[in-house]
C-alpha positions in Angstrom: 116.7 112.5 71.0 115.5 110.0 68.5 112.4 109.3 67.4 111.7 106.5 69.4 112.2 108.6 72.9 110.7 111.6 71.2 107.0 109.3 71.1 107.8 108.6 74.7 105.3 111.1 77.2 106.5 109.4 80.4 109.7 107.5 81.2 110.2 105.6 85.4 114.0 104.8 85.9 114.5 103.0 88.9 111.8 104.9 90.6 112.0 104.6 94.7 110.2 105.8 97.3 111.4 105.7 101.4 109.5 106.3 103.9 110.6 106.6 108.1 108.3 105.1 110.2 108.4 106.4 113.9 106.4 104.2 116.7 105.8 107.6 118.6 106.1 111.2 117.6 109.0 111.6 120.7 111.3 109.4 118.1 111.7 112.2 115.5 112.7 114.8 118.3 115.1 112.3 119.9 116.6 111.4 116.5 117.0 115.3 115.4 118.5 115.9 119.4 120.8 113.1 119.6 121.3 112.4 115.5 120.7 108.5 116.4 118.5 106.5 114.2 115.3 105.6 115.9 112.9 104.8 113.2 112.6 102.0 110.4 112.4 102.6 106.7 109.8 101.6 104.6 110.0 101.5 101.0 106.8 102.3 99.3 107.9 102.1 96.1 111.4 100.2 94.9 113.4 100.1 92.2 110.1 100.8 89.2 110.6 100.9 85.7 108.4 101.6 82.9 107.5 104.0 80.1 104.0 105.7 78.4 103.9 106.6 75.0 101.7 109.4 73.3 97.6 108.4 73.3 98.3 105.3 75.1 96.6 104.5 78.3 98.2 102.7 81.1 96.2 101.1 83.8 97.7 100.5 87.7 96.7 97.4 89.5 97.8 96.6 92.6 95.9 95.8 96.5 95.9 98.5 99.4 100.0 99.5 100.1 101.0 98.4 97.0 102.3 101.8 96.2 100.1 102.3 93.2 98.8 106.2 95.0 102.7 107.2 95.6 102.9 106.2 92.1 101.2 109.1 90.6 101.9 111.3 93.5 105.4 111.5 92.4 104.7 111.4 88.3 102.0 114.9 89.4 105.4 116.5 91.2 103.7 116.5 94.2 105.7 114.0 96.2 109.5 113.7 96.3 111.5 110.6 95.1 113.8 108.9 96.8 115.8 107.3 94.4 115.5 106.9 90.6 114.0 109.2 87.8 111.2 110.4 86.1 110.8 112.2 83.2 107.5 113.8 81.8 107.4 115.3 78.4 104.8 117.6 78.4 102.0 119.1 80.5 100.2 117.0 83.7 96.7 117.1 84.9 95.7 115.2 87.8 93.2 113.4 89.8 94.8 112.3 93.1 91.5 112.4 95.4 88.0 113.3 95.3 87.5 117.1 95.7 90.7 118.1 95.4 91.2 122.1 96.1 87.6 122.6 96.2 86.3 124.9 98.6 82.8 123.4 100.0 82.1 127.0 101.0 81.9 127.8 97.3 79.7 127.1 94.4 80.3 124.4 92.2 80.6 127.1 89.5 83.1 128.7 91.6 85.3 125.9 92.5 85.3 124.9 88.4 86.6 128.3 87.9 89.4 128.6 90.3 90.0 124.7 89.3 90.4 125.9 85.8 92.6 129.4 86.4 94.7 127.1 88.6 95.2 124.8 85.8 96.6 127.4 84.0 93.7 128.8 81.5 93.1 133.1 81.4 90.1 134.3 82.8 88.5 134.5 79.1 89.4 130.8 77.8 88.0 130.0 81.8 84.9 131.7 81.1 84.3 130.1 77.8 85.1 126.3 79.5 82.8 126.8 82.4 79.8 126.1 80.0 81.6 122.9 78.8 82.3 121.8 82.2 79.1 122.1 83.2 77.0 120.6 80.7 79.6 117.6 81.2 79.0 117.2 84.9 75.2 117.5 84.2 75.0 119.6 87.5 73.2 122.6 86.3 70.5 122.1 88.9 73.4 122.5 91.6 75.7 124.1 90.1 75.3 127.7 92.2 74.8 125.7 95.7 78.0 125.4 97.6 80.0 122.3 97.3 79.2 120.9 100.7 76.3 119.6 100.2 76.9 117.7 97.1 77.1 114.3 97.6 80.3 111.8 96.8 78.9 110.8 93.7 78.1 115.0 92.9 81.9 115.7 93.8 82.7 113.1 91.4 81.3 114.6 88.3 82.1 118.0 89.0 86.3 116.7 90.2 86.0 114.9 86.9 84.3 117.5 84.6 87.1 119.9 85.8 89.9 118.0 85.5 88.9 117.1 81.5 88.5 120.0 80.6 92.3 121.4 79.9 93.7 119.2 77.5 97.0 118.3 79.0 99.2 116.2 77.1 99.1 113.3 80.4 96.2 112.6 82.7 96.6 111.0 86.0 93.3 109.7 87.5 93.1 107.8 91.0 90.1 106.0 91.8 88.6 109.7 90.8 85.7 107.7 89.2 84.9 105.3 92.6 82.3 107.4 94.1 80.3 107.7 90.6 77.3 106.5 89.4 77.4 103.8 87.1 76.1 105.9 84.1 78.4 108.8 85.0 81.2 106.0 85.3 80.6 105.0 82.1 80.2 108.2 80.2 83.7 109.3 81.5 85.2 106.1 80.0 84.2 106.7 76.6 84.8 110.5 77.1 88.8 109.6 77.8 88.9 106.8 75.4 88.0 109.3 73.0 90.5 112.6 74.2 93.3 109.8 74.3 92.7 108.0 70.6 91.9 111.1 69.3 93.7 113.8 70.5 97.0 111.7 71.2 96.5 112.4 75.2 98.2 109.7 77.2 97.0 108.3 80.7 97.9 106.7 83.8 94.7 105.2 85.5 94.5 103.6 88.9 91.7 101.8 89.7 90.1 98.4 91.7 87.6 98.2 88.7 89.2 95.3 86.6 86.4 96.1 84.5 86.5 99.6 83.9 90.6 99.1 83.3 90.0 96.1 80.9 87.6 98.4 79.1 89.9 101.5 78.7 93.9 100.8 79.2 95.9 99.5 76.1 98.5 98.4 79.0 98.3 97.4 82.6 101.3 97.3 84.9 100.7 95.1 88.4 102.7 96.3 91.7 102.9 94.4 94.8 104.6 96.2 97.6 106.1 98.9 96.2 107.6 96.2 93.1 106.7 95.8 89.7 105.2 92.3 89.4 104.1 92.4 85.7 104.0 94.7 82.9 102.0 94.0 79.8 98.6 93.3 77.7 95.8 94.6 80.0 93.9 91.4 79.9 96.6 89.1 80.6 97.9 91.3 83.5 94.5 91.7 85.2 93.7 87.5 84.8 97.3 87.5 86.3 96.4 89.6 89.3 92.5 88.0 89.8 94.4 84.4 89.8 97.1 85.6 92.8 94.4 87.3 94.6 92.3 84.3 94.6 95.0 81.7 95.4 96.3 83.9 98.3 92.6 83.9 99.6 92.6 80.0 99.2 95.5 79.7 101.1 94.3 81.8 104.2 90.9 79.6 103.6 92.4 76.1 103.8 94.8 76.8 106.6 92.2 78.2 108.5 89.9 75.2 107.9 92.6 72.9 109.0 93.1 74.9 111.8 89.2 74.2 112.6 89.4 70.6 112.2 92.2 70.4 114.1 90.9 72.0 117.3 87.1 70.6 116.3 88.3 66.9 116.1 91.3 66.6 117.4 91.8 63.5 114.7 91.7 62.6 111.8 87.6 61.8 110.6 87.0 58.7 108.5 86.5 61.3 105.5 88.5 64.0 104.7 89.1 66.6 102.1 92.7 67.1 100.5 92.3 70.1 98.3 89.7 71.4 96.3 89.8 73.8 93.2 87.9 74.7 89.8 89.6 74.1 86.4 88.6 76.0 83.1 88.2 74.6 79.5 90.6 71.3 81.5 93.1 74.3 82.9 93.6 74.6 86.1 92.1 78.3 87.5 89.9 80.0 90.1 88.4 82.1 87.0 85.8 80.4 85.2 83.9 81.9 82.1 80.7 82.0 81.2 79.1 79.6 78.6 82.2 77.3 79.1 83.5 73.8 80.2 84.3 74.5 84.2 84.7 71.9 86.0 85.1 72.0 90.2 87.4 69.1 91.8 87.7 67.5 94.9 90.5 65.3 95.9 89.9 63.0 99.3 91.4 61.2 101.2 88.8 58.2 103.1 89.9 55.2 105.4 87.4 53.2 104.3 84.9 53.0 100.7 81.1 53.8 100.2 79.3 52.6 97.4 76.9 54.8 95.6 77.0 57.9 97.4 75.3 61.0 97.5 78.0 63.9 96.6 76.7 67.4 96.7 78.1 70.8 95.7 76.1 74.3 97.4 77.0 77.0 95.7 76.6 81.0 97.1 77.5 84.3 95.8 80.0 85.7 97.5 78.7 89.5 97.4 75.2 88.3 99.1 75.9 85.4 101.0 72.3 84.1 99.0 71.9 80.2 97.8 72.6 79.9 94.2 72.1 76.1 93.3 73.2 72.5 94.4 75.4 70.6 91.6 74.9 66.5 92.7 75.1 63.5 91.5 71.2 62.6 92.4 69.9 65.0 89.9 72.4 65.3 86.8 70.7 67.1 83.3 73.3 66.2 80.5 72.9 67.8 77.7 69.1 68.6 77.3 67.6 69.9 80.6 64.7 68.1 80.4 66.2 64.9 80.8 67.7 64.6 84.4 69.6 60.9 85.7 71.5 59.5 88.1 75.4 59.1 88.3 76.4 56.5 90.3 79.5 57.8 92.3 81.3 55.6 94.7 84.3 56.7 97.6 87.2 54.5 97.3 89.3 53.6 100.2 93.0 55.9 100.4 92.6 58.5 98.6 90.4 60.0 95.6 89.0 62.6 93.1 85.8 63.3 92.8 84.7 66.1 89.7 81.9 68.3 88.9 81.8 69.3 85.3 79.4 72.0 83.9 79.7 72.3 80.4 78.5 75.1 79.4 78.7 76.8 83.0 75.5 79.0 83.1 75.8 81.2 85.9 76.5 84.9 85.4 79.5 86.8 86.1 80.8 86.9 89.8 82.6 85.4 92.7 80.8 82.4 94.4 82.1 79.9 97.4 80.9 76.7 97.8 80.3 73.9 100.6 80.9 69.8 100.4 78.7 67.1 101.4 78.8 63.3 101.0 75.9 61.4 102.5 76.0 57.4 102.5 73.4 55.3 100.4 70.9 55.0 103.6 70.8 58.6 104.4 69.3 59.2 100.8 67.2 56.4 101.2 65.5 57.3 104.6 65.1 60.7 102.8 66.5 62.7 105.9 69.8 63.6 104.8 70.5 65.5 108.0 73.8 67.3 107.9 74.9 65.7 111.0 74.3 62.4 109.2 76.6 63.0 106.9 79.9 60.8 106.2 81.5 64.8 105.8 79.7 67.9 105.4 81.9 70.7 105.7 81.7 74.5 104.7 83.7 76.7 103.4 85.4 74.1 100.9 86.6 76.9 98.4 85.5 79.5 96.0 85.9 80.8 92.5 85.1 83.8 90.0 82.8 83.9 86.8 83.9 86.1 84.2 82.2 86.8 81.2 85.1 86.7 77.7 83.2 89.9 76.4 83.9 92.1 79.4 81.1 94.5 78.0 78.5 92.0 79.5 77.3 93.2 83.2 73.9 90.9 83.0 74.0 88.9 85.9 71.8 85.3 85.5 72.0 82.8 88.0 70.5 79.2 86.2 70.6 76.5 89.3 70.3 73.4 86.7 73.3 73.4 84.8 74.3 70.5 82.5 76.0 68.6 84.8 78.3 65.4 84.7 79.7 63.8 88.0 82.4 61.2 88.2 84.4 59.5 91.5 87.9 57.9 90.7 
């Protein structure tokens, strides 16, 4: 073994995992009676290759299905493989789900102790970690009432506190931290980046927190159905699964808006929208960042041309569903807020772009959608501006995330008067 392999605390050869899938539980009998296949296979996880070196953490990304659970399953010896191999050099603690062999019957002091003789300690090393695990969880309020009636966030810390406290040379955690508080959350991420860069511990961490991953891993790998889509830097594999998550929800958006119009009108309106998407720092992407150039475009397509229009932009959070600000070209503060103009935007006849630029972009950190409305000189003028007016008003036009570049930052500021610059071509 050379020296290379001997760093090496966990390799995946051409991992697989099969599952049968039966449409009714009669199937199996009838297959075992008359030894005729009668159920489908799917794959869970095919063909997965990768390796973990000592004190290096790996993060797993991946939606629902995507096999990142069977993952560790099989890597905690727990599952079977179908195919493939993997080799683990050294000893395996494990997360898998919340409360795991814990007895609500019992005491959270009783449950750490079994956790910890089951985990291979001798009754006096388990006795002198009880304190440790303890004083970790922060439970010692609780800590002789029976596990029951602890809440998720209670299970969390003590499933956590437990599993920490044997230093095992690999650590498998999935979504073990979910149900946590955010201080909790947090303290468990600096406890494990300091066991791993420390103590040389290595560990594989699943997780829908891109932030907690981005925070932690030195590594992310990406699956999508059971595959390995990516394998790399953690930040470049996470802005490579935020991207096809929100151009897969663009897609679903825009055909089912042009299903909608389709049924509404039945034709085609004298205005219409093309596509619409964000670009950042002139690139295009769904993920903007705060404090830079963003910029959100709109290509049309119109039968015939309006001069000096009104275009506007509403723009909502996604997790709230709350107004956030209107970007248009009525009320336009360049530079220094305190000096707002007018740009003159006019709709050309065939087809067109029209862009919103915010440069810096000053909301905070999130994921936002926004609607589209173009009203014609004399709606402005008559000061109505009723959406059923409009030459288009239409919701739903698209959406986009905010990230901040220091992922640290959680502060979450909405300002609804951006520098803006709007332009029609």
């Amino acid at each position: 073994m050379n020296a290379q392999s001997n760093d090496l605390i966990l390799e995946v050869r051409h991992l697989s995992k099969k599952y049968p899938l039966y449409r009714k539980p009669a199937d199996m009998a009838w297959e075992l009676l008359t030894r005729r296949r009668r159920h489908e296979e799917f794959w869970a996880l095919r063909d997965l290759c990768f390796d973990l070196r000592r004190g290096e953490i790996l993060g797993v990304i991946g939606s629902n299905g995507a096999g990142k659970s069977t993952l560790l399953r099989i890597i905690a010896g727990v599952l079977d493989k179908t195919e493939g191999q993997v080799i683990v050099r050294g000893k395996v603690s494990a997360i898998l789900s919340l409360g795991t062999s814990f007895s609500g019957e019992y005491s959270g002091r009783e449950n750490i102790r079994l956790a910890l003789l089951y985990a291979g300690l001798t009754a006096e090393e388990t006795e002198e970690k009880i304190g440790e695990v303890i004083a970790f969880s922060e439970l010692e309020n609780v800590i002789d009432n029976p596990v029951k009636t602890y809440s998720s966030g209670m299970q969390a810390r003590i499933t956590f506190s437990a599993a920490i406290a044997v230093r095992n040379e690999l650590l498998l955690i999935d979504e073990a931290l979910a149900a946590g508080d955010a201080y909790f959350v947090a303290k468990c991420l600096r406890h494990l980046d300091t066991v791993c860069r420390q103590e040389h511990t290595s560990a594989v961490l699943v997780s829908h927190s891109m932030g907690n991953l981005v925070r932690l891993c030195d590594r992310a790998i990406y699956l999508r159905k059971g595959t390995l889509v990516m394998d790399g830097l953690v930040r470049e594999v996470v802005n490579a699964y935020e991207q096809t998550v929100i151009s897969l929800d663009e897609e679903i958006l825009h055909a089912q808006q042009y299903a909608e119009r389709e049924r509404r009108e039945g034709r085609r309106s004298v205005f219409s929208i093309l596509r619409a998407f964000t670009k950042a720092n002139g690139v295009v992407s769904p993920i903007l960042y705060v404090g830079e150039e963003a910029e959100i475009v709109i290509e049309y397509h119109s039968e015939k041309a309006f001069e000096d229009v009104w275009v506007g932009i509403e723009v909502y959070s996604h997790l709230e569903g709350a107004f956030v600000s209107t970007l248009t070209n009525k009320d336009c503060r360049v530079g220094d807020f305190r000096k707002p103009c007018e740009m003159k935007v006019a709709i050309h006849q065939g087809d067109g772009t029209i862009k919103f630029k915010c440069n810096p972009l000053l909301y905070g950190p999130g994921s936002y959608f926004f609607h589209f409305s173009v009203f014609s000189q004399a709606s402005v003028a008559s000061g109505l501006m009723e959406y059923s007016d409009a030459i288009l008003h239409q919701r739903y036009v698209g959406q986009f995330r905010i990230k901040h570049r220091d992922h640290l930052y959680f502060e979450k500021t909405r300002i609804v008067e951006p520098p803006l610059e709007v332009e029609g071509t």
